[in-house]
C-alpha positions as CSV (number, residue, x, y, z in Angstrom):
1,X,-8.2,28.1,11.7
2,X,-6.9,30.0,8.7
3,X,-4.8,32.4,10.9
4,X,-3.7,29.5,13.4
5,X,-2.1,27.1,9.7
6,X,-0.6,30.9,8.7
7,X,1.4,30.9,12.1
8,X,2.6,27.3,12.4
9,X,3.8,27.6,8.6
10,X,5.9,31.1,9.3
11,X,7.6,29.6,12.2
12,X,8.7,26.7,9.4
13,X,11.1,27.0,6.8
14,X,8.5,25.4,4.6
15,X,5.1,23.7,4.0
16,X,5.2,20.1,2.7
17,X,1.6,18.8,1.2
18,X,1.6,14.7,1.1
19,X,-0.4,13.5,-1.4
20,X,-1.6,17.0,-2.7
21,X,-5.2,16.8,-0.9
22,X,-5.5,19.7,0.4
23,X,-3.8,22.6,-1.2
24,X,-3.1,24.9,1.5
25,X,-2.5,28.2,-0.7
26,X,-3.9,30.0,1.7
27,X,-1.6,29.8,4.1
28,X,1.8,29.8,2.5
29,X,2.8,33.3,4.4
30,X,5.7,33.6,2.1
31,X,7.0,30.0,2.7
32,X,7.9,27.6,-0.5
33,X,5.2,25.2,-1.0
34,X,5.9,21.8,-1.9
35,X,3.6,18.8,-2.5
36,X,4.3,15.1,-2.7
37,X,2.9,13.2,-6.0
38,X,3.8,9.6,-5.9
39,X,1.0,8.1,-8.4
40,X,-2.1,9.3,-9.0
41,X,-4.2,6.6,-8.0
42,X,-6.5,8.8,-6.1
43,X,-8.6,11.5,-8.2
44,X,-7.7,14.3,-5.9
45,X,-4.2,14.0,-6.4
46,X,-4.4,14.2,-9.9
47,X,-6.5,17.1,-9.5
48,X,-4.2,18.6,-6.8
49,X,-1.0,18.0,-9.3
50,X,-2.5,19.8,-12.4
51,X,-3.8,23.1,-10.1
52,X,-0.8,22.7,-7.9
53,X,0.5,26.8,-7.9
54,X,3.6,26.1,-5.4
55,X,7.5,25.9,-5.6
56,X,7.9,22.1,-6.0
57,X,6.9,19.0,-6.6
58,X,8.5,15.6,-5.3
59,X,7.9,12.7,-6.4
60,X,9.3,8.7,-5.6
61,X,11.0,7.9,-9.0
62,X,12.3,8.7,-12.3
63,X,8.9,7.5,-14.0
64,X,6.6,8.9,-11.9
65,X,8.6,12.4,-12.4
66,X,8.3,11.8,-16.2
67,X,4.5,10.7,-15.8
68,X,4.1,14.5,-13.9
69,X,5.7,16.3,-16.5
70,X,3.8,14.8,-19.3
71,X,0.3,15.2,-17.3
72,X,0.7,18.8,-17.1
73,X,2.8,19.8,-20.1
74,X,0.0,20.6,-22.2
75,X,-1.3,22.9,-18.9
76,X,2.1,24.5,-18.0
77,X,5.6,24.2,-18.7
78,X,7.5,23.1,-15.7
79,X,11.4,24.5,-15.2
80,X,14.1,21.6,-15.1
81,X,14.5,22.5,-10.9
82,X,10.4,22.0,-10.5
83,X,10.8,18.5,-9.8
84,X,12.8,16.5,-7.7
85,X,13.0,12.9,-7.4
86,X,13.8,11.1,-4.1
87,X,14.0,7.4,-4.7
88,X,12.4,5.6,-1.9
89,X,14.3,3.0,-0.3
90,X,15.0,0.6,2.6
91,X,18.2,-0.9,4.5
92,X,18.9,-3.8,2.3
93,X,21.2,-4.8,6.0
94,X,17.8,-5.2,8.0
95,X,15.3,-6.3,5.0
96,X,17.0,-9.0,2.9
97,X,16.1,-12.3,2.1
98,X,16.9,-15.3,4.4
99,X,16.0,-13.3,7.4
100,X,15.0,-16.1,9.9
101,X,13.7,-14.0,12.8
102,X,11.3,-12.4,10.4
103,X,10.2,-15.4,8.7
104,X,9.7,-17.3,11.9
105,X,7.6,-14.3,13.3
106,X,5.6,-14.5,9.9
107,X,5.2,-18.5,10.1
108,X,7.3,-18.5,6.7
109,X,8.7,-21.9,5.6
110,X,12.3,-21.2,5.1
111,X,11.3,-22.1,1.2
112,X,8.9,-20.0,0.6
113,X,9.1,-17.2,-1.7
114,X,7.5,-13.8,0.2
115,X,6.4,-11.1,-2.2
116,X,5.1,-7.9,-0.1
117,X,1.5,-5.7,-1.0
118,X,3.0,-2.8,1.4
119,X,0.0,-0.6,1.3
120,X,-3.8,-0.8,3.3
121,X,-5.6,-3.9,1.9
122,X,-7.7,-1.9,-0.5
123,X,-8.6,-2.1,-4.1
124,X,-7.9,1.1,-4.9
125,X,-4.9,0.6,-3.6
126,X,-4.2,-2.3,-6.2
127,X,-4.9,-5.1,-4.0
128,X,-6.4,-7.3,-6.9
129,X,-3.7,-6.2,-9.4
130,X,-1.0,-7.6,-6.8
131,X,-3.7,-11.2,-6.4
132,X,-3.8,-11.3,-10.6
133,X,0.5,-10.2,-10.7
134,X,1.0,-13.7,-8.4
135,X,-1.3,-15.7,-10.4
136,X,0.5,-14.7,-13.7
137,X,3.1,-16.6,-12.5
138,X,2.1,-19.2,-13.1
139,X,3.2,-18.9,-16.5
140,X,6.6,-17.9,-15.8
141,X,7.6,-20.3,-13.2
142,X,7.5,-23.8,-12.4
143,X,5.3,-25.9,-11.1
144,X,7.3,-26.4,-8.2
145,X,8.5,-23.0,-7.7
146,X,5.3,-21.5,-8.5
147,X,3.8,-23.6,-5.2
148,X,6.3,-21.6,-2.8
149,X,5.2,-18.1,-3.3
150,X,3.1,-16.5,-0.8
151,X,1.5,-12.8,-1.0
152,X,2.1,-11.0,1.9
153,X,-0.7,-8.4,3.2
154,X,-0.3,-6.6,6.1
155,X,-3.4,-5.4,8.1
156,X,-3.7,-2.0,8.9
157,X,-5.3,-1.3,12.8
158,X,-6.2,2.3,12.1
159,X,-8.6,1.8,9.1
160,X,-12.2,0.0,9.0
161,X,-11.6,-1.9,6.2
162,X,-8.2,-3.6,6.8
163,X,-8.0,-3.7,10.8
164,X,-8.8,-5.1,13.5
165,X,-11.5,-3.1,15.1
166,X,-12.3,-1.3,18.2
167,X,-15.3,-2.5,19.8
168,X,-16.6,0.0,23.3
169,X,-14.4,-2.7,25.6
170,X,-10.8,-2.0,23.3
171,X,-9.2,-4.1,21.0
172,X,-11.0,-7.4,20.6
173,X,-9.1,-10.6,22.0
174,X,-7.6,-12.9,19.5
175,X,-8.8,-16.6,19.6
176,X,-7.3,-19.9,19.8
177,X,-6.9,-21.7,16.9
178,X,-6.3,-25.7,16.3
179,X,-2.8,-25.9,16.6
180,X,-2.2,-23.4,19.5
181,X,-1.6,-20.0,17.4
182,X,-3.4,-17.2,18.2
183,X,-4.8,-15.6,15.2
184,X,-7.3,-12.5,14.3
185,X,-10.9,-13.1,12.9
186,X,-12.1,-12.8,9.3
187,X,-14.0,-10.3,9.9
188,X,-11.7,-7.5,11.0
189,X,-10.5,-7.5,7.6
190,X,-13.6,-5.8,6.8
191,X,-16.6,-8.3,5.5
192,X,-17.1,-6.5,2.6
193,X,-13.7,-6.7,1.1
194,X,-13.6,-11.0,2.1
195,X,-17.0,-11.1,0.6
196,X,-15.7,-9.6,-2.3
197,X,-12.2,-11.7,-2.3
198,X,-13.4,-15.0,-1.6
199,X,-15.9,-15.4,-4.3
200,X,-12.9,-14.7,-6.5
201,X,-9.5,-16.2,-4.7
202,X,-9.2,-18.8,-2.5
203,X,-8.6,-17.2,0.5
204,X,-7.8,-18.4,3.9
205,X,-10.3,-17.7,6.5
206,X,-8.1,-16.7,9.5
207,X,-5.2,-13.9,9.6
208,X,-1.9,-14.7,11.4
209,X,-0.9,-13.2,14.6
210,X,1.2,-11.2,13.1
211,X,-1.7,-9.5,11.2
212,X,-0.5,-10.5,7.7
213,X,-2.8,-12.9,5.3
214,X,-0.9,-15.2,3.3
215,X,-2.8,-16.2,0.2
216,X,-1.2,-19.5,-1.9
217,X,0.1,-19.4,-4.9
218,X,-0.7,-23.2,-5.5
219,X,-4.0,-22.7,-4.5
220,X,-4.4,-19.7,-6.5
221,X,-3.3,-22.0,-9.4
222,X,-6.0,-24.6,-8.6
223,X,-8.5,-22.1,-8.9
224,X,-7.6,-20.1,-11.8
225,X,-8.0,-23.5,-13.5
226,X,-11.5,-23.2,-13.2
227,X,-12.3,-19.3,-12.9
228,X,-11.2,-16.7,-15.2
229,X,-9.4,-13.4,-13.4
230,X,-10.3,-10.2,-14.9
């Protein structure tokens, strides 16, 4: 396996390691190494970062570049070029607000005030920070306003904790609910992650066709009003 990574990398101009995981020294074969940091979230990455040996490291912003550099300054000191920052970004001509095809497809009121959790419906991946960042607002908006935001979280198909599963006869069907719109059960969120939400938010019970779960800010409020979020 060794030799086989060695020959697909010197056929490359370069080896890129997302996420800094894996380290893949090994099989450099004279080719600059680079790894992606973009927080360090996950234990290995922040173990990756501070034994990383290679060329470069990229990274997503201007913080998270200054956040590296003060990690391993006290390891290493890092030339000026080490680091380079590529801002991540998105066609503000595609994604902007007011879109009515998209808010249709999502079953968004034209109102209503979409704020996106774009990663895998995990805690670790902040999931409860983003549920305690919309209930904060509570604070900070009004009453009325306040009662038009929705979270949006996409569900990922590829992962057992956020998808919908694949049972031995292929993706399972959606059912029918009241009104006519087809949506996905509870449970392929994972029952262990709803379990875990909906002693603590008020959550909706079914996921919308389009595999996203809207959670309500007004009913958010109601229940922060009796239940503390930490």
């Amino acid at each position: 396996m060794v030799d086989l990574l060695t020959e697909e990398v010197r056929r490359h101009d370069g080896l890129y390691v997302h996420d800094l995981n894996l380290r893949f020294d090994f099989v450099r074969a004279d080719r600059p190494l680079v790894g992606g940091v973009y927080d360090f979230v996950y234990p290995h990455t922040l173990a990756g970062t501070i034994a990383f040996g290679g060329d470069r490291l990229g990274t997503n912003s201007d913080y998270m570049g200054a956040w590296i550099r003060e990690t391993l300054r006290r390891r290493c000191s890092l030339p000026d070029h080490a680091i380079r920052v590529v801002n991540t970004g998105f066609d503000t001509t595609r994604y902007r607000p007011g879109l009515r095809s998209m808010r249709e497809r999502l079953a968004l009121a034209p109102e209503a005030i979409a704020v996106l959790f774009p990663h895998c419906p995990e805690e670790s991946k902040g999931l409860h920070d983003a549920i305690r960042v919309i209930a904060a607002l509570r604070e900070r908006l009004s009453a009325e306003m306040f009662a038009r935001v929705r979270l949006l979280v996409p569900v990922w198909p590829d992962r057992p904790g956020g998808a919908c599963p694949q049972g031995r006869s292929g993706r399972r069907r959606r059912r029918r609910g009241p009104s006519g719109r087809g949506y996905w059960p509870a449970r392929t969120m994972g029952e262990d992650l709803l379990d875990q939400l909906r002693g603590r938010y008020p959550l909706s019970t079914a996921l919308q066709e389009t595999r996203t779960r809207f959670w309500d800010a007004g009913a958010i409020r109601a229940r922060l009003s009796r239940r503390r979020v930490c």
